[in-house]
ZAZAZA-971398 format. One record per residue: x, z, y of N, C-alpha, C, O, CB in turn. Coordinates in nm, 3 decimals, always signed. Last residue first. Glycine has a CB too. Example, Ala and Ser with C-alpha at 12.3 -4.5 7.8 and 13.67 -1.06 7.14 Angstrom:
REM ZAZAZA-971398
+1.285,+0.708,-0.225,+1.367,+0.714,-0.106,+1.290,+0.787,+0.003,+1.341,+0.804,+0.114,+1.408,+0.572,-0.060;
+1.319,+0.780,-0.569,+1.230,+0.780,-0.450,+1.320,+0.780,-0.330,+1.424,+0.846,-0.332,+1.131,+0.905,-0.447;
***
This chain:
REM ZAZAZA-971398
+2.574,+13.165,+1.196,+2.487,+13.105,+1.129,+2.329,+13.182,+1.167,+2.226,+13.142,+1.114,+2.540,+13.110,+0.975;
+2.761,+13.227,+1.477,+2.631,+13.307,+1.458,+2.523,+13.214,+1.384,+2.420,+13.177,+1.440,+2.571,+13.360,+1.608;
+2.980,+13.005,+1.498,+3.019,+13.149,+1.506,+2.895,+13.283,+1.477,+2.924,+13.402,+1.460,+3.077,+13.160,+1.660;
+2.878,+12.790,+1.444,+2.976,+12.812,+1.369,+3.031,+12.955,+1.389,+3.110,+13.011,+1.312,+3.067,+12.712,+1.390;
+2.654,+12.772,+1.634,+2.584,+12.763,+1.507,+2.765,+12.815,+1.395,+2.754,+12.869,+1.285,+2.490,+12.550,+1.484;
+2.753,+12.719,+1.887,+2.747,+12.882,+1.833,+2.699,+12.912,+1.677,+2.700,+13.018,+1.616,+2.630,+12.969,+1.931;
+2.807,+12.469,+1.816,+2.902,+12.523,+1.855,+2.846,+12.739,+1.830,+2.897,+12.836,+1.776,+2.930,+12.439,+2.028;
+2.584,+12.361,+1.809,+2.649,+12.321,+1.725,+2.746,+12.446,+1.722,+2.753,+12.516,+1.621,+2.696,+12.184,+1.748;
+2.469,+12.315,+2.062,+2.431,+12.427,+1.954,+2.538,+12.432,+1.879,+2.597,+12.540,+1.890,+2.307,+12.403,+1.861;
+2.721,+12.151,+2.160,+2.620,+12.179,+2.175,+2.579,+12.347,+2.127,+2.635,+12.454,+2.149,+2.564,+12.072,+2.117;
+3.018,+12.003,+2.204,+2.955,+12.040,+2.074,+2.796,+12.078,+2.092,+2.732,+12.012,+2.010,+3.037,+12.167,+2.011;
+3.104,+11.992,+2.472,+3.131,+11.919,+2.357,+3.071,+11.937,+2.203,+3.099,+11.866,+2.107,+3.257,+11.932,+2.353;
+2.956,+12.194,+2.649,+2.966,+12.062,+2.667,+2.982,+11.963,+2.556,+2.903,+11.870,+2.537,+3.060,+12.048,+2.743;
+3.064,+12.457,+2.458,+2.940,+12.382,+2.455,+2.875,+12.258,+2.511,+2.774,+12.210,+2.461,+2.879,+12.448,+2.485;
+3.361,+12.387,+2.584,+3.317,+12.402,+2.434,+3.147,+12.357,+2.376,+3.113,+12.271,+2.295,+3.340,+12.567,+2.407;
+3.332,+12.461,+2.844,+3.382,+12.305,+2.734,+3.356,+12.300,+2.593,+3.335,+12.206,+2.516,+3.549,+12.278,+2.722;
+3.265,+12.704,+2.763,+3.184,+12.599,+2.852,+3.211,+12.485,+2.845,+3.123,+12.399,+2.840,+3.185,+12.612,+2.977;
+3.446,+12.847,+2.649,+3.305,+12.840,+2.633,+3.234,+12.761,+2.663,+3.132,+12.736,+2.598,+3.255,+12.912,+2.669;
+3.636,+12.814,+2.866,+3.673,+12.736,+2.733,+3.549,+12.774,+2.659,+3.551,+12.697,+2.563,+3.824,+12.783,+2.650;
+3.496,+12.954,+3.083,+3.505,+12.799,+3.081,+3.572,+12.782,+2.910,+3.504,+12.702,+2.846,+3.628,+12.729,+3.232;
+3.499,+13.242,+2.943,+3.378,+13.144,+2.982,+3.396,+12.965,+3.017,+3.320,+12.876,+2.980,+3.320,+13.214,+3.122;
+3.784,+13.241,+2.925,+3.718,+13.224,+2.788,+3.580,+13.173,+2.861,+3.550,+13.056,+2.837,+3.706,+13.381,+2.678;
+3.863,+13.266,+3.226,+3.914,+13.168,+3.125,+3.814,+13.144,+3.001,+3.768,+13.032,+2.983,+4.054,+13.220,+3.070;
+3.707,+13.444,+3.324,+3.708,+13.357,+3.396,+3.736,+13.221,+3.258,+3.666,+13.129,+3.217,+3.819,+13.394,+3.524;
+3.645,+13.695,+3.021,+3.676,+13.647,+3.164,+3.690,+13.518,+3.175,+3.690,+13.451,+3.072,+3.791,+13.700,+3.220;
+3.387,+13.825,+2.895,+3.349,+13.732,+2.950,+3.422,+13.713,+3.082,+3.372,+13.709,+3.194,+3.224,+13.742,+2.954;
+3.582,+13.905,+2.564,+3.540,+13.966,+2.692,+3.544,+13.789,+2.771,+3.616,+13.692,+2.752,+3.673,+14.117,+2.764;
+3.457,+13.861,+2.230,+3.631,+13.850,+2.348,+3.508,+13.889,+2.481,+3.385,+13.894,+2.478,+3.762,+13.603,+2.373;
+3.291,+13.753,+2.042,+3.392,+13.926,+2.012,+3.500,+13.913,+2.105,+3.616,+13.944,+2.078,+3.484,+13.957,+1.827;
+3.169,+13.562,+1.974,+3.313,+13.533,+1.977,+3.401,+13.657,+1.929,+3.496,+13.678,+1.854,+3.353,+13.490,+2.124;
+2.942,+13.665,+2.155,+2.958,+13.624,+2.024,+3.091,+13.582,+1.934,+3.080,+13.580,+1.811,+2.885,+13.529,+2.026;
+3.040,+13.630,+2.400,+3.061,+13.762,+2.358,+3.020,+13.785,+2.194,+3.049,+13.883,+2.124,+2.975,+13.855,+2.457;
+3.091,+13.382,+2.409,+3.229,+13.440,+2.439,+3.195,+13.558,+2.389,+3.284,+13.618,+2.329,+3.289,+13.444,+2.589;
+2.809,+13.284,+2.445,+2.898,+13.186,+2.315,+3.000,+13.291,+2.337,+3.017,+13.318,+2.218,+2.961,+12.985,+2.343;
+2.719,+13.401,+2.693,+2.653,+13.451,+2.515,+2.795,+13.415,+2.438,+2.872,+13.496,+2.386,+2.478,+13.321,+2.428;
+2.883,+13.226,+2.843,+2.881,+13.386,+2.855,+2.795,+13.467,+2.743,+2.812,+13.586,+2.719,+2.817,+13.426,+3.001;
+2.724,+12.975,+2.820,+2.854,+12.976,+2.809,+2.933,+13.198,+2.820,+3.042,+13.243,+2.788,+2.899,+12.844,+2.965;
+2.424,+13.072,+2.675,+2.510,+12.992,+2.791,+2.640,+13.038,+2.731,+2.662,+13.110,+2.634,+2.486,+13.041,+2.973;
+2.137,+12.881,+2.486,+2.280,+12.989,+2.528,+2.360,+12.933,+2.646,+2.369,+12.821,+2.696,+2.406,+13.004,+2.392;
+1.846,+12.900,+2.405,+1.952,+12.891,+2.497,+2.075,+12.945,+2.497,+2.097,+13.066,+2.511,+1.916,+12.924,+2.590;
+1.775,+12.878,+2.053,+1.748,+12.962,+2.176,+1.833,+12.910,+2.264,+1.926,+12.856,+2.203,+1.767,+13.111,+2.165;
+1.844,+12.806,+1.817,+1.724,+12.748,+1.881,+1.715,+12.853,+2.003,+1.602,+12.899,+2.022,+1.580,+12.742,+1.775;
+2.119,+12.872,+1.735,+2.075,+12.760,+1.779,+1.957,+12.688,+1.842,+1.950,+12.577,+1.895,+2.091,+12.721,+1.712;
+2.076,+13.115,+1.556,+2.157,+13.118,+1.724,+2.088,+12.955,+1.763,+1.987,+12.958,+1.834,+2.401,+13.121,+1.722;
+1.775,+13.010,+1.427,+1.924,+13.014,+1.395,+1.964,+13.062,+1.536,+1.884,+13.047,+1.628,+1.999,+12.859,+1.341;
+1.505,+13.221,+1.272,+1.573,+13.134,+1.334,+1.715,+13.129,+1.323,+1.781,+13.202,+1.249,+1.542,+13.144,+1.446;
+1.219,+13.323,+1.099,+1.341,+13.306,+1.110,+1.403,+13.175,+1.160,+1.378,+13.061,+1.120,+1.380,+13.335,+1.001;
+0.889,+13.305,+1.102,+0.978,+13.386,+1.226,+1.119,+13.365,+1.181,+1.176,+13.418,+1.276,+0.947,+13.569,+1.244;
+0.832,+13.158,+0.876,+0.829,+13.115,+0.978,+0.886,+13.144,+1.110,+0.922,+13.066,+1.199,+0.745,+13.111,+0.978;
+0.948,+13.313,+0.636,+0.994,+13.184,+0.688,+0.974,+13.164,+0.846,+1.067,+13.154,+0.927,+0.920,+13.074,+0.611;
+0.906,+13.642,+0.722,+0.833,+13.558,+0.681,+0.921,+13.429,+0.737,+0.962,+13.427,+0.853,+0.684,+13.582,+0.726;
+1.135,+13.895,+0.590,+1.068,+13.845,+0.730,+1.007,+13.709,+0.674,+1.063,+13.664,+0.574,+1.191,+13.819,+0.876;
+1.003,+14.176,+0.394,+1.050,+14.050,+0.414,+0.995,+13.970,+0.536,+0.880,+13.964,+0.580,+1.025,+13.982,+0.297;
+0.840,+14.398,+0.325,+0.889,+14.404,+0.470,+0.990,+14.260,+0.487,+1.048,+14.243,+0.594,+0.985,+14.565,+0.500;
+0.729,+14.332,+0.098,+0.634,+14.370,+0.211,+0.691,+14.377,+0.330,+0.625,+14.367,+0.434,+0.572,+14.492,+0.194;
+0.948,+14.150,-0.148,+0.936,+14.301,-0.056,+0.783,+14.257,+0.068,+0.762,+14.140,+0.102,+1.144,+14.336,+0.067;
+0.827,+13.999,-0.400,+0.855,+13.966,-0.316,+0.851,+14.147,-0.188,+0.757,+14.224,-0.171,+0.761,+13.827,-0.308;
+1.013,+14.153,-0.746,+0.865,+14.106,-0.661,+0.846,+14.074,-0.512,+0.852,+14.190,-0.471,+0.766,+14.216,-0.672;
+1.184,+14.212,-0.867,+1.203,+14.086,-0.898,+1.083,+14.043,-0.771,+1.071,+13.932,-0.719,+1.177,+14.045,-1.077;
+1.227,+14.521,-0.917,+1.139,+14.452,-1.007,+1.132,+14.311,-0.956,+1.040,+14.261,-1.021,+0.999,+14.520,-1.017;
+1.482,+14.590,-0.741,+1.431,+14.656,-0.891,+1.303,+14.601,-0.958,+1.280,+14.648,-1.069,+1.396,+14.816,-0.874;
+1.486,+14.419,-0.538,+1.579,+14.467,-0.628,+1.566,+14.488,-0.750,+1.616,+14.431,-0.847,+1.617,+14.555,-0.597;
+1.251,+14.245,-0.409,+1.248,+14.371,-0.431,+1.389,+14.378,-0.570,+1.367,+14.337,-0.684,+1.069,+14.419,-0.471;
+1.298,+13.980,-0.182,+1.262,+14.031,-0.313,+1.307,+14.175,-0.326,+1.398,+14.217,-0.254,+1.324,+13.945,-0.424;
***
């Protein structure tokens, strides 16, 4: 919507093209730099248990 008169904007993204982190692949080396930490040895596996155990789910709490 447009601020100043209430009216839908022209550059609004349309329902249909909006997604979540969740519908795309991720790997265990996305989930860490989404995180905001560097992709070493350690944080990629606790990334990687992490998405073992949770799924999407899991980046869905760090990239609604």
């Amino acid at each position: 919507m447009n601020a100043s008169d209430g009216e839908p904007s022209a550059a609004r993204t349309p329902d249909r093209r909006l997604r979540t982190g969740a519908e795309q692949p991720i790997d265990p080396e996305d989930l860490v730099r989404a995180q905001g930490k560097e992709p070493t040895p350690e944080n990629v596996e606790a990334a990687r248990k992490l998405l073992e155990r949770d799924g999407a789910a899991a980046i869905e709490r760090i990239v609604p």
